[in-house]
Residue frames relative to the residue before (quaternion, step in Angstrom):
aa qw qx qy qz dx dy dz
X 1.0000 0.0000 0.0000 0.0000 0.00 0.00 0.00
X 0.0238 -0.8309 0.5544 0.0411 3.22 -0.64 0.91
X 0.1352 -0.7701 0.5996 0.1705 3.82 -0.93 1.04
X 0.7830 -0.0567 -0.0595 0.6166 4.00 -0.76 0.80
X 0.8355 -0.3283 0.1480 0.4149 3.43 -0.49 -0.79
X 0.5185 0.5987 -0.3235 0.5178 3.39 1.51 0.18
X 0.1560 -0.8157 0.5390 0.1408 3.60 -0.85 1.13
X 0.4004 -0.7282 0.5447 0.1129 3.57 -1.45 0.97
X 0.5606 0.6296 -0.4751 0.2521 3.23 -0.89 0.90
X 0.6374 -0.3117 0.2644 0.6532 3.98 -1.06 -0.08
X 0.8248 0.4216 -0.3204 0.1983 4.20 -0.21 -0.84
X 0.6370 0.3687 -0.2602 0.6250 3.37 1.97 0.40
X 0.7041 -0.5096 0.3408 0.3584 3.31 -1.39 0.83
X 0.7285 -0.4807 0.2268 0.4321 3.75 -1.02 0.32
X 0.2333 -0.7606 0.5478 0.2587 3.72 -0.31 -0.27
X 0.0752 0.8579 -0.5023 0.0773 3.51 -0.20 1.14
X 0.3878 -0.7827 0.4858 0.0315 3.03 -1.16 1.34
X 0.5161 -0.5945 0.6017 0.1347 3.74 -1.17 1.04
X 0.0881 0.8016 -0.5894 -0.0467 3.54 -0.37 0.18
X 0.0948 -0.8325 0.5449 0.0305 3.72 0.23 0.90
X 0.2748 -0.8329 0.4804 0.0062 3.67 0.93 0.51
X 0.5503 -0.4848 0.3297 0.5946 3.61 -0.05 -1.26
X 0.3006 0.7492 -0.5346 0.2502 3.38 0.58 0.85
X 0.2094 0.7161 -0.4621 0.4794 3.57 1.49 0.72
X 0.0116 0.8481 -0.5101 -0.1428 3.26 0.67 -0.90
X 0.7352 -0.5473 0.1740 0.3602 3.14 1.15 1.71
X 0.6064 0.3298 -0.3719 0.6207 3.69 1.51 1.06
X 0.4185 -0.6504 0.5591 0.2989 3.27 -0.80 1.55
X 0.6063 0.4878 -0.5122 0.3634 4.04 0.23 -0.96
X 0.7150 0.4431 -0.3626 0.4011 3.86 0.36 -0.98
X 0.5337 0.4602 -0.4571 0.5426 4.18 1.29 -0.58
X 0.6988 0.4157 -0.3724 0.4475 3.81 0.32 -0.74
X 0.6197 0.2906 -0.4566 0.5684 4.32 0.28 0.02
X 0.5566 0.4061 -0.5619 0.4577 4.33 0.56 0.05
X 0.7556 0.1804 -0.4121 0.4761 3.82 0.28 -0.05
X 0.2374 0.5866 -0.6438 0.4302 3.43 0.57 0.63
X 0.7794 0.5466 -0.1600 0.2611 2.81 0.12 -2.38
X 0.7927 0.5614 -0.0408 0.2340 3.44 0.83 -1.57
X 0.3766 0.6687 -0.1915 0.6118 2.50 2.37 -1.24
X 0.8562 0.3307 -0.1539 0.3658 3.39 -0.28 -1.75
X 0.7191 0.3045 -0.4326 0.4505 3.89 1.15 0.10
X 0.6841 -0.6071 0.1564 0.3727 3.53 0.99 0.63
X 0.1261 0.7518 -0.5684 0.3096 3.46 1.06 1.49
X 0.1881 -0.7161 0.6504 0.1700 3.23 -1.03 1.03
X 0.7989 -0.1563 -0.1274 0.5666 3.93 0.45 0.84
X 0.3690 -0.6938 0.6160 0.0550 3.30 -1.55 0.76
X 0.0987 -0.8870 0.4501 -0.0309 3.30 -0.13 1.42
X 0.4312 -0.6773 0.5813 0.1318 3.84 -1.23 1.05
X 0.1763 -0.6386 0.7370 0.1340 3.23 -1.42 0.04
X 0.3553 -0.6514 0.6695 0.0338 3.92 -0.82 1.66
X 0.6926 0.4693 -0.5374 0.1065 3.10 -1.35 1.14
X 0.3748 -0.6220 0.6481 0.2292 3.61 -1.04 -0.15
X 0.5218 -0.6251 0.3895 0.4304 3.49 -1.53 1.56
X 0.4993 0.7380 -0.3630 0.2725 3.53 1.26 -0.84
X 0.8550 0.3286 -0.1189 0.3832 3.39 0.91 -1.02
X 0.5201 0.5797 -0.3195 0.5398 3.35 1.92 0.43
X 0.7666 -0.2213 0.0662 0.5992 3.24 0.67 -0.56
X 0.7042 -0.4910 0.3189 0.4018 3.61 -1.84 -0.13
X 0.4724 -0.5384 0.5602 0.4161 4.00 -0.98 0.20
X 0.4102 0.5880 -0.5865 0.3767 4.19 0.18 1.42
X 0.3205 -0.5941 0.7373 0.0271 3.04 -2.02 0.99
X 0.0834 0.4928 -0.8128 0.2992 3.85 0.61 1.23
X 0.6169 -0.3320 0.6996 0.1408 2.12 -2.60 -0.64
X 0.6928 0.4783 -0.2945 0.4522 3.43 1.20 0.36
X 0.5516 0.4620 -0.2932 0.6295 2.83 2.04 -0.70
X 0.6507 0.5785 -0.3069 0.3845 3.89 -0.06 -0.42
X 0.2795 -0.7115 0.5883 0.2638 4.12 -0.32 0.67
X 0.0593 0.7635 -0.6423 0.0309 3.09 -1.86 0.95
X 0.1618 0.7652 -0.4783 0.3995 2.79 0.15 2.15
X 0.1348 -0.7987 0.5274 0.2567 3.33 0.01 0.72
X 0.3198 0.7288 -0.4144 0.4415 3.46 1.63 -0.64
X 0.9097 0.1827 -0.1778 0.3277 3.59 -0.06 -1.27
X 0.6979 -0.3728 0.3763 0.4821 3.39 -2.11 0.70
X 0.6885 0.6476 -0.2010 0.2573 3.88 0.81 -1.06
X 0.4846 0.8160 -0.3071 0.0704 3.35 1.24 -0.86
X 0.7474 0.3031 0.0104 0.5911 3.55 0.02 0.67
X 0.6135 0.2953 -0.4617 0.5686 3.38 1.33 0.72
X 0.6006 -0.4910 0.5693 0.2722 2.87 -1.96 0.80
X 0.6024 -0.6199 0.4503 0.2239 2.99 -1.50 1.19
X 0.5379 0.6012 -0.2629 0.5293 3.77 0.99 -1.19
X 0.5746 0.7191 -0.1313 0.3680 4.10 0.88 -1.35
X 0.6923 0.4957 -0.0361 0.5232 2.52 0.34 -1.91
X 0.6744 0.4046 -0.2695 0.5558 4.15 0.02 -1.79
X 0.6466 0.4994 -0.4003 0.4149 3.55 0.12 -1.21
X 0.7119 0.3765 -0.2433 0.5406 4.08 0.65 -0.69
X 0.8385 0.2108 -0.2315 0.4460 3.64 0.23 -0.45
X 0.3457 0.6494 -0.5694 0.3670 3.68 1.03 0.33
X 0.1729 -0.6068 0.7324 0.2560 3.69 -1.58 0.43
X 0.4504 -0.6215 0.5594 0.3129 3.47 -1.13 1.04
X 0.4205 -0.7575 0.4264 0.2598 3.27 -1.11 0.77
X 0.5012 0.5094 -0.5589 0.4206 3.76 0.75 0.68
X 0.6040 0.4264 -0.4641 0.4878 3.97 1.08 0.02
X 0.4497 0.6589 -0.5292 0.2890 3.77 0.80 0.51
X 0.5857 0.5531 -0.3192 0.4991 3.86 1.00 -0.80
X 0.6839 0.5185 -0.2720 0.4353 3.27 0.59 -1.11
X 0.6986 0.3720 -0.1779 0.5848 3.93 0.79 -1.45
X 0.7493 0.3676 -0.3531 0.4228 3.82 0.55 0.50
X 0.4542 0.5195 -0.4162 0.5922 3.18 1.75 -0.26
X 0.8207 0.3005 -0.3309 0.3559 3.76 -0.07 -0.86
X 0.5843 0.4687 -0.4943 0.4411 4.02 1.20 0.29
X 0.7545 0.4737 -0.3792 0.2500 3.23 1.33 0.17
X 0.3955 0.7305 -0.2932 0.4732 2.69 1.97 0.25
X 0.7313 0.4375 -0.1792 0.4917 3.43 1.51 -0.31
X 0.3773 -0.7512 0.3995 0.3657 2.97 2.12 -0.25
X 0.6033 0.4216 -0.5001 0.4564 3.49 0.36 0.93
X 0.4811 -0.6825 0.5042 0.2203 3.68 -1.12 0.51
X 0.2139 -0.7242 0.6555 0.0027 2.86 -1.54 1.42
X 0.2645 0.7051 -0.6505 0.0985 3.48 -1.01 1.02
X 0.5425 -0.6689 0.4914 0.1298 3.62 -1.77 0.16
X 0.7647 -0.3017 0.5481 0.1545 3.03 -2.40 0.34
X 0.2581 0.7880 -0.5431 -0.1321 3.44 -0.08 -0.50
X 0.1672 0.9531 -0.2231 -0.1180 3.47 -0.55 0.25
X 0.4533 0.1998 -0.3706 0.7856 2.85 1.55 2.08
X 0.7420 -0.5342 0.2968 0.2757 3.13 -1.76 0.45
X 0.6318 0.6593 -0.2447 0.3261 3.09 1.24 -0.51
X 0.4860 0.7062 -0.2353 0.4580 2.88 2.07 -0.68
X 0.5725 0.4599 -0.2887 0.6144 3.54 1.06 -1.61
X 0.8412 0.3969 -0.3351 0.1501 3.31 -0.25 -0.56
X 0.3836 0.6543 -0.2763 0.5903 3.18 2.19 0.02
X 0.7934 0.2425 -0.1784 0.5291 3.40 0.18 -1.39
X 0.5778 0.5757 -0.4740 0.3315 3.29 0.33 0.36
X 0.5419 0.6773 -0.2435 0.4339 3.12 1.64 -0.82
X 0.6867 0.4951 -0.1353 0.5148 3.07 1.52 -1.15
X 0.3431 -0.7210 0.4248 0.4265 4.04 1.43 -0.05
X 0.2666 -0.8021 0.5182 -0.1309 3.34 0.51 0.88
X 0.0481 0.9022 -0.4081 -0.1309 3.71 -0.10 0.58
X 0.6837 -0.0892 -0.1556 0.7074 3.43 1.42 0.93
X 0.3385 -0.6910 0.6269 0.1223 2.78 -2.17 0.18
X 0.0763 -0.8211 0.5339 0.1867 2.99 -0.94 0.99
X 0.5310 -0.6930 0.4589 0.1650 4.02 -1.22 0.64
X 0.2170 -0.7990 0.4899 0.2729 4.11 0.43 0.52
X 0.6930 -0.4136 0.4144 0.4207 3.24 -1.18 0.45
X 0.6240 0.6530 -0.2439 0.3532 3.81 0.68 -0.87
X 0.7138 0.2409 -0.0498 0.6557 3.19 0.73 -1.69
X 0.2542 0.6952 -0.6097 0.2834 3.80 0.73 0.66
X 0.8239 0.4081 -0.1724 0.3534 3.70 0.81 -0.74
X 0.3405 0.6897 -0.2587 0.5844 3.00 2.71 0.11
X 0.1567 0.7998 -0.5773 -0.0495 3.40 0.53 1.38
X 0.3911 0.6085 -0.5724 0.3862 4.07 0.66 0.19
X 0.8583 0.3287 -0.3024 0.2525 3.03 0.40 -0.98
X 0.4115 0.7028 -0.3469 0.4651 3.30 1.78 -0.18
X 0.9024 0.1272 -0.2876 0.2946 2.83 0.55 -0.98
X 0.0869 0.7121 -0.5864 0.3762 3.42 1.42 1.26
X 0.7133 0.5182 -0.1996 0.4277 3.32 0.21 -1.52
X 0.7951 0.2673 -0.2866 0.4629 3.38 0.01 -1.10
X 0.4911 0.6408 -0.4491 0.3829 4.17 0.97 0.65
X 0.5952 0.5440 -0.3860 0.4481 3.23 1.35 -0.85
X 0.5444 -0.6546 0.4024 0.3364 3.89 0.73 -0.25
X 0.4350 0.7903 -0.2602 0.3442 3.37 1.76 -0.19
X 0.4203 -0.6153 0.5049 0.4357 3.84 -0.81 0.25
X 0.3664 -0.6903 0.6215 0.0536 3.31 -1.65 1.36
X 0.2359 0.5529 -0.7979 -0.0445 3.74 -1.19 0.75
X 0.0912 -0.6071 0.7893 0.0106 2.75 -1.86 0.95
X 0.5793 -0.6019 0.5483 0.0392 3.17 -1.53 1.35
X 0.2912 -0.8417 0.4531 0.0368 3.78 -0.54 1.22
X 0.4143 0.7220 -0.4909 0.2570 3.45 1.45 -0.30
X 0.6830 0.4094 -0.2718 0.5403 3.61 -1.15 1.46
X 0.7145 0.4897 -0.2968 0.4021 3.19 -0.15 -1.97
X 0.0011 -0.7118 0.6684 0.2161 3.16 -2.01 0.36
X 0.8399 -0.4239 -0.0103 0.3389 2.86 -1.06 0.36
X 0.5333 0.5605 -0.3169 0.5485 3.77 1.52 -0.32
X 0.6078 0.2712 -0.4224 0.6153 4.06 0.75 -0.32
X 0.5930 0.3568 -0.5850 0.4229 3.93 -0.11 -0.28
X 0.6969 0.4493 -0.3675 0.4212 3.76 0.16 -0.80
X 0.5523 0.4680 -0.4655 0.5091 4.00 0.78 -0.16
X 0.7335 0.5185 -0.3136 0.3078 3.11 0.64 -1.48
X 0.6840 0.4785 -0.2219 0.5040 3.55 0.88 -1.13
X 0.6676 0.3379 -0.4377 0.4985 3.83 0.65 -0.16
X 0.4885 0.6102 -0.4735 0.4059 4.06 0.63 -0.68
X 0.8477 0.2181 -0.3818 0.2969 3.27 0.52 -1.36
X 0.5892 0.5912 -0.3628 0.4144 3.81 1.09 -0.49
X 0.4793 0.3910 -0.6368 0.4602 3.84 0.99 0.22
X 0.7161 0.4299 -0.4019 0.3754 3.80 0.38 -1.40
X 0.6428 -0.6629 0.2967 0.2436 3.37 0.75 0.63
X 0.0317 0.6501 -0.6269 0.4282 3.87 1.22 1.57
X 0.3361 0.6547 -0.6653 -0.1261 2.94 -1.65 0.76
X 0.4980 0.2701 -0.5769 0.5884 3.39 0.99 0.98
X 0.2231 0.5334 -0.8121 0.0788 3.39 -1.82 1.56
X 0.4045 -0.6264 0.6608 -0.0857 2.69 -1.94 1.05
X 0.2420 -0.8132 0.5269 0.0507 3.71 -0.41 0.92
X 0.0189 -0.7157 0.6915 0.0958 4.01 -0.50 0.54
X 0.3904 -0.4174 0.7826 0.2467 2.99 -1.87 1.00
X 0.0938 0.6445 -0.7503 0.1140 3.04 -2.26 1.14
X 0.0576 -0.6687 0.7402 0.0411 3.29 -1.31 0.79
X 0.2432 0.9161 -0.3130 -0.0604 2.85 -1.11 1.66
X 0.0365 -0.5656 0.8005 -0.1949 2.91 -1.14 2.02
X 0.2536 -0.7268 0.6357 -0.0588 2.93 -2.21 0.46
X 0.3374 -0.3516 -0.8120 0.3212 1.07 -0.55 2.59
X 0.4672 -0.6116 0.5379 0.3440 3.51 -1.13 0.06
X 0.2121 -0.7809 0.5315 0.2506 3.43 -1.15 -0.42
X 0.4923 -0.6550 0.4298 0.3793 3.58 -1.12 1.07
X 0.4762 0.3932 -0.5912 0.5188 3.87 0.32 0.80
X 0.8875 0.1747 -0.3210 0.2808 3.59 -0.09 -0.44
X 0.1535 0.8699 -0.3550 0.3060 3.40 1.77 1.01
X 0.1589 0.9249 -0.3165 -0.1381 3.13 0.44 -1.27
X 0.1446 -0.9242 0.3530 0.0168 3.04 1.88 1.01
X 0.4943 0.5470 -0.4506 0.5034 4.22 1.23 -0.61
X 0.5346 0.5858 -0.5535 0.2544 3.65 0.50 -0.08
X 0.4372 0.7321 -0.4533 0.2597 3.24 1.26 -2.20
X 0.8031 0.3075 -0.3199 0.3977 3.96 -0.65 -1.78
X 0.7705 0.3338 -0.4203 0.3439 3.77 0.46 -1.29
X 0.7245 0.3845 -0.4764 0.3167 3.63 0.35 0.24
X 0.3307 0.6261 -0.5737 0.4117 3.93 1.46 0.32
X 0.6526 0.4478 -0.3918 0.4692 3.67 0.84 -1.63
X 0.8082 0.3862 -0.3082 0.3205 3.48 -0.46 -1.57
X 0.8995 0.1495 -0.2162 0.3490 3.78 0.63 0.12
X 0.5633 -0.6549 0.3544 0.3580 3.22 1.40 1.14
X 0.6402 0.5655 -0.3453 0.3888 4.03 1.01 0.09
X 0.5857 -0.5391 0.4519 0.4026 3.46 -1.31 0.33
X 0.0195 -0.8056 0.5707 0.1578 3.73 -0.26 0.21
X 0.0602 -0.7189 0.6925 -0.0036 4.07 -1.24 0.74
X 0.5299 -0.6769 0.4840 0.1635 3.51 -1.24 -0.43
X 0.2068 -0.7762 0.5874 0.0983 3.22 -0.62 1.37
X 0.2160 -0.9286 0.2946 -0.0649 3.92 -0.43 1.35
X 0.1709 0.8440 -0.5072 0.0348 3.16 0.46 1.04
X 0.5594 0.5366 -0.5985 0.2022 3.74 0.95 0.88
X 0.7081 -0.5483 0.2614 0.3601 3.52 -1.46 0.02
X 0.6721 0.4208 -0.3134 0.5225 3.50 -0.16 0.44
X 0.4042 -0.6598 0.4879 0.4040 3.68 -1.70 -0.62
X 0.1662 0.8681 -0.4516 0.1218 3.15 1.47 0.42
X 0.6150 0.5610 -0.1516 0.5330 3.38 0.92 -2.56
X 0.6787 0.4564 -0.4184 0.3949 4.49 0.10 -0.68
X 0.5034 0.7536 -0.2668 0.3278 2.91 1.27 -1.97
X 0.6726 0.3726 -0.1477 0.6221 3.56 0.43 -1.91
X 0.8078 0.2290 -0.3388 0.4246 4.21 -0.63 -0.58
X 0.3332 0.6618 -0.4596 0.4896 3.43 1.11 0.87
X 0.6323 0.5229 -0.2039 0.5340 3.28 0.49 -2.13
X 0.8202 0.3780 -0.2187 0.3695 3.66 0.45 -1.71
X 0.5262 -0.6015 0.3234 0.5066 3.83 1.38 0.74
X 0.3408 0.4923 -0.7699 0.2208 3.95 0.12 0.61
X 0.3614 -0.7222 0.5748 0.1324 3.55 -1.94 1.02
X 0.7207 0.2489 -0.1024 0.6389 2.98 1.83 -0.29
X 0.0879 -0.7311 0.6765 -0.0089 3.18 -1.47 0.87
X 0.1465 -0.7041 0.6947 -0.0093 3.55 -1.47 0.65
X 0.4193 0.7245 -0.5298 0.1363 3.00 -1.61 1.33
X 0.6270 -0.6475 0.1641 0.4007 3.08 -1.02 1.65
X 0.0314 -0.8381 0.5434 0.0365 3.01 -1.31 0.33
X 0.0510 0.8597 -0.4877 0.1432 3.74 -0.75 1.07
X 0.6291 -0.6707 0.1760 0.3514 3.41 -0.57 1.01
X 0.7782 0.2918 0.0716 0.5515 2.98 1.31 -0.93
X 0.2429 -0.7946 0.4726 0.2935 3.96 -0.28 -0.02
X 0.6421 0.5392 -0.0530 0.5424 2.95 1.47 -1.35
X 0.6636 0.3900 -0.3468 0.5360 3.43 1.07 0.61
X 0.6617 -0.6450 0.3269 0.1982 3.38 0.97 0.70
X 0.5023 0.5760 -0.5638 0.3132 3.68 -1.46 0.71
X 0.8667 -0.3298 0.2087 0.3108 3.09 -1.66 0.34
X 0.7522 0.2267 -0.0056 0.6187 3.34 1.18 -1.22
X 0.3584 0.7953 -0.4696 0.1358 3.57 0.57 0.14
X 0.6851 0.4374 -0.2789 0.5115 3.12 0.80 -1.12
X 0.8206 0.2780 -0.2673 0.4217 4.06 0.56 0.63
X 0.4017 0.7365 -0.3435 0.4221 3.08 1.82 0.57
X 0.2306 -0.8033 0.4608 0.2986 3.55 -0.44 0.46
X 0.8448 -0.3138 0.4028 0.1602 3.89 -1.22 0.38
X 0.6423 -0.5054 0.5490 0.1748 3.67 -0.89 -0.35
X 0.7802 0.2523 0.0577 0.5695 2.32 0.08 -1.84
X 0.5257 0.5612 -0.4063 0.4936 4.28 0.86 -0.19
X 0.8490 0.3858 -0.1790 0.3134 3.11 0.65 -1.88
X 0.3411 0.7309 -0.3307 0.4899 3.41 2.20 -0.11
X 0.7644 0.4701 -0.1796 0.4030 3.30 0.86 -1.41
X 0.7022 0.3974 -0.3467 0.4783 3.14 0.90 -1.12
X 0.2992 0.6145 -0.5643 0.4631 4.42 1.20 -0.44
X 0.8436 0.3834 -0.2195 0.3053 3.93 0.03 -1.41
X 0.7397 0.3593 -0.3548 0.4449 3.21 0.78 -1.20
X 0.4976 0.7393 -0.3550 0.2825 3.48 0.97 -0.56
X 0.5777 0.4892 -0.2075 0.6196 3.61 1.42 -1.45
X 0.6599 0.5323 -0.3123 0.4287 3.51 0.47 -0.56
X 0.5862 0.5007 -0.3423 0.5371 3.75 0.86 -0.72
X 0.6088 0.5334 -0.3122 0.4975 3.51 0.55 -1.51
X 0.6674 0.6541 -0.3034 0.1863 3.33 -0.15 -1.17
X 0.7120 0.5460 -0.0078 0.4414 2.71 1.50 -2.61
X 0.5513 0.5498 -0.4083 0.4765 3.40 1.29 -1.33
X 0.0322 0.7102 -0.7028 0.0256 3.98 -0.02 -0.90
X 0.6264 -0.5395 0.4647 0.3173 3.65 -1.37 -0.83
X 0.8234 -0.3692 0.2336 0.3622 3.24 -1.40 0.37
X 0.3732 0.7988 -0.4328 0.1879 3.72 0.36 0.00
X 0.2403 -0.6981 0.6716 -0.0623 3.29 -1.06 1.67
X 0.8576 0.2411 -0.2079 0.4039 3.97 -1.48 0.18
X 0.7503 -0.4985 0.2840 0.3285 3.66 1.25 0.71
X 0.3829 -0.6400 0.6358 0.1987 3.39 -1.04 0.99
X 0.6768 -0.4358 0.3637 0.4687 3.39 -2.30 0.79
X 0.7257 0.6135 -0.2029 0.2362 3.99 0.96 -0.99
X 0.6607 0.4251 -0.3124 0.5340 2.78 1.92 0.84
X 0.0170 -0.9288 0.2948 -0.2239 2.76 1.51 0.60
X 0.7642 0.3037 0.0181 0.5687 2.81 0.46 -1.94
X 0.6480 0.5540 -0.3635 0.3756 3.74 0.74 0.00
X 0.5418 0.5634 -0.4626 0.4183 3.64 1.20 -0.23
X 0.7491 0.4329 -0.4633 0.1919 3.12 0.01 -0.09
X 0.4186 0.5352 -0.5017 0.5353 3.76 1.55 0.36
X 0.4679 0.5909 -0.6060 0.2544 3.68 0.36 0.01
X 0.5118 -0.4576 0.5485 0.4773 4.00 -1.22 -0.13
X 0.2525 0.5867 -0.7621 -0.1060 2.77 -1.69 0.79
X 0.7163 -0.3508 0.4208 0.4321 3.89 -1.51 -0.29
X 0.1895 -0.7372 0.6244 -0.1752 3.08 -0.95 1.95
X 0.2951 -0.5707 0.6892 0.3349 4.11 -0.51 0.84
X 0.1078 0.7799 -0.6130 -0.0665 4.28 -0.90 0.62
X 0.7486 0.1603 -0.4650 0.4447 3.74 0.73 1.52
X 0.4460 -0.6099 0.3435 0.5577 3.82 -0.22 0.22
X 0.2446 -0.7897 0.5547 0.0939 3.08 -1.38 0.80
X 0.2763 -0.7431 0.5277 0.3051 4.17 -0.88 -0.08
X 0.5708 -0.4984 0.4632 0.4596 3.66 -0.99 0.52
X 0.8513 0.2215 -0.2723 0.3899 3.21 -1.11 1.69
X 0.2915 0.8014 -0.2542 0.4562 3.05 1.86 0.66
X 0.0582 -0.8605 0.4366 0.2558 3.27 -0.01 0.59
X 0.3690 -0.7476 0.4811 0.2710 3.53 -1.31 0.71
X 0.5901 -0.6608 0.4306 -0.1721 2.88 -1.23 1.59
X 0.3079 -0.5036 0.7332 0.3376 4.38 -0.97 0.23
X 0.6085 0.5376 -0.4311 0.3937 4.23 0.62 0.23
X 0.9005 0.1807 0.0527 0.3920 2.97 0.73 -1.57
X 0.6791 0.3736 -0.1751 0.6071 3.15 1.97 0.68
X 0.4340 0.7986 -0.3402 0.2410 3.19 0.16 0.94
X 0.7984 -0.5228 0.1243 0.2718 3.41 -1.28 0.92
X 0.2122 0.9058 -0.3634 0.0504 3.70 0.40 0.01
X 0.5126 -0.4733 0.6290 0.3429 3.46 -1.43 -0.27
X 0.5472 0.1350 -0.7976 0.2150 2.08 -1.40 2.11
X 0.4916 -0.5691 0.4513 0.4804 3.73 -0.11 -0.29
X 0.4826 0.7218 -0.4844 0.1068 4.08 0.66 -1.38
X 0.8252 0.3450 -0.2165 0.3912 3.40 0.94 -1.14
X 0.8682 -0.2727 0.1775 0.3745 3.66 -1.50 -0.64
X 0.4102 -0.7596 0.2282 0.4501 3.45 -0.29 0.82
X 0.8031 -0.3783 0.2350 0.3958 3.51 -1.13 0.24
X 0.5115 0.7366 -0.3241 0.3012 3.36 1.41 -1.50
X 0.7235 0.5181 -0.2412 0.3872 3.62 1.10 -1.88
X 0.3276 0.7730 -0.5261 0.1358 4.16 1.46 -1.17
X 0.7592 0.4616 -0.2641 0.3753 3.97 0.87 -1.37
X 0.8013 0.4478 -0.2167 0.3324 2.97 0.90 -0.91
X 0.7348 0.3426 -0.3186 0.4911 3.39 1.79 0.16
X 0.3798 0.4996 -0.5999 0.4963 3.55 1.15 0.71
X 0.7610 0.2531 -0.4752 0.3620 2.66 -2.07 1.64
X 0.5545 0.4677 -0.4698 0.5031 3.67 1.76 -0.29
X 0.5221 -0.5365 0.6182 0.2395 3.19 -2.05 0.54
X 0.4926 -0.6577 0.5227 0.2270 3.64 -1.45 0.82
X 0.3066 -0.7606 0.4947 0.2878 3.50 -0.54 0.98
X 0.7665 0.2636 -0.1951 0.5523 4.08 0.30 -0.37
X 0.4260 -0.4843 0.5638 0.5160 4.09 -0.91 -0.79
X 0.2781 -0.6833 0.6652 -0.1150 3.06 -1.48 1.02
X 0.2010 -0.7509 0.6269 0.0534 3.72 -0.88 1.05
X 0.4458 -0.7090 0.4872 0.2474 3.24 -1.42 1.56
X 0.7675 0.1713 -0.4985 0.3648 3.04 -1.24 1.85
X 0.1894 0.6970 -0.5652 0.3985 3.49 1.17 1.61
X 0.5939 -0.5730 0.5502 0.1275 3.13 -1.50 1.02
X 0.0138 0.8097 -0.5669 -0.1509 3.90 0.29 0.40
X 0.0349 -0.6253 0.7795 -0.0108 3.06 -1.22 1.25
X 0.8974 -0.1740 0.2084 0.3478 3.12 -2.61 0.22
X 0.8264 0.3773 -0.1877 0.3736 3.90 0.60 -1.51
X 0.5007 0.5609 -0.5702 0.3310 3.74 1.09 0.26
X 0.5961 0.7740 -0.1370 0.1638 3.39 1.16 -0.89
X 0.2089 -0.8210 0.4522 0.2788 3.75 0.16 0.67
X 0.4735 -0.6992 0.4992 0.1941 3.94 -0.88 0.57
X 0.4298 0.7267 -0.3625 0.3946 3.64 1.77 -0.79
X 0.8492 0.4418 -0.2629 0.1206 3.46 0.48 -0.94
């Protein structure tokens, strides 16, 4: 899978996404210093979310429209409210994709109605990505997956029969780079309810790259779906916490998202491949292993001893395994204590 010019998979470093959400905080100058920001702690694209409160939901104060959750950051806001604050207007989209491309990192979107695809599309848009939400929005998937673009769609919720709608909708409309994110969604989530063992069983059960969509705190929770081959990770991200917005209070830092750029490469790195009997870079280390050391002088016809044979540091001599089977032999020649015993000190007589 390949997003702009940067491929995604086990043989390239993670691919980590910026999510700038509405942490803009309704000023295009402050969305344009987050890809500054993102760019310069090592985001490899900074992603939007397309819409209008208009096109999420209706402008009502029921009780259906309105969140009750004491659980959430949200409780007690209107649903209509809420979009209306964390929407990016879509004339600050040209502008926030011109300046991630000035930094060379890719900017793409959320979409969430047709009208969206058909906006960012205008704009060349180099993927799309599906929220955990509108996971069950197969029209609109399979809008998306028509443009020919890579698909990630977010899994928070979903079991395993809507991921399987979701993933076949978009390959009839004719996706064939999709990408799956683990997601748990609440906000912030926690790394108990994470469950990161999912990552492999959905690579098997749907033939797809799978990565992680993150809303816990730290880079701990990536770190680990790193190790477990996710190539891609995603997480909010805002200049400041302490300056407020919609998502702030689960957004990571700079200086976090700087960290997690590092430890992330670092996970990759470690995973490497399957490999049994040492790397060339231990090379030089075998020879502190034990091996069989002559450790008093001895005369030809000496018997060898737990005294006068024994296991040690350096490596030079026989391996340790043999210690039983050559106490009680006699020494064919004299031998000084710290000789390497090999095959020829060794009488055959015994």
């Amino acid at each position: 899978m390949k997003i702009g010019n940067r491929e995604i998979g086990a043989a390239h470093r993670p691919y980590l996404i910026a999510e700038m959400s509405g942490n803009h905080n309704q000023s295009l100058d402050r969305a344009l210093e987050i890809v500054d920001a993102a760019a310069a702690s090592g985001a490899d694209a900074i992603k939007l979310q397309t819409y209008t409160a208009e096109t999420m939901t209706l402008d009502l104060h029921k009780p259906d429209f309105v969140i009750d959750d004491t659980k959430s950051l949200w409780n007690g806001r209107n649903l209509y409210d809420l979009y209306e604050e964390a929407h990016t207007p879509w004339d600050w989209h040209a502008p926030i994709m011109e300046r991630a491309r000035k930094h060379g990192i890719d900017c793409f979107s959320s979409p969430f109605d047709h009208t969206a695809v058909d906006f960012l599309e205008t704009l060349g848009a180099p993927a799309y990505k599906i929220a955990s939400f509108e996971l069950v929005d197969i029209p609109l998937i399979e809008r998306v997956a028509a443009t020919g673009k890579p698909v990630i769609m977010s899994t928070g919720m979903a079991t395993v029969a809507e991921i399987g709608e979701a993933v076949l909708a978009a390959k009839r409309a004719g996706a064939t780079d999709i990408l799956l994110l683990k997601c748990t969604s609440t906000y912030p989530a926690t790394p108990e309810n994470t469950n990161l063992a999912t990552i492999p069983a959905m690579r098997d059960t749907f033939g797809c790259a799978v990565g992680l969509s993150d809303h816990t705190m730290g880079c701990g929770v990536s770190v680990a779906a790193v190790a477990l081959g996710a190539p891609l990770i995603e997480k909010h991200f805002t200049l400041a916490r302490a300056d407020g917005g919609v998502d702030s209070a689960f957004s990571m830092e700079p200086a976090e998202f700087a960290r997690l750029r590092e430890e992330c490469d670092r996970a990759w790195q470690a995973t490497g491949t399957v490999t049994f009997g040492g790397t060339s870079a231990e090379e030089g280390s075998r020879v502190f292993r034990r091996s069989l050391y002559i450790s008093e002088d001895m005369k030809a016809g000496d018997t060898l001893t737990p005294a006068n044979l024994r296991a040690i540091r350096p490596g030079y001599g026989l391996p340790p395994k043999f210690l039983t089977m050559l106490l009680g032999k006699r020494v064919a020649r004299d031998l000084a204590r710290g000789t390497a015993a090999d095959w020829s000190m060794f009488t055959s007589d015994e």
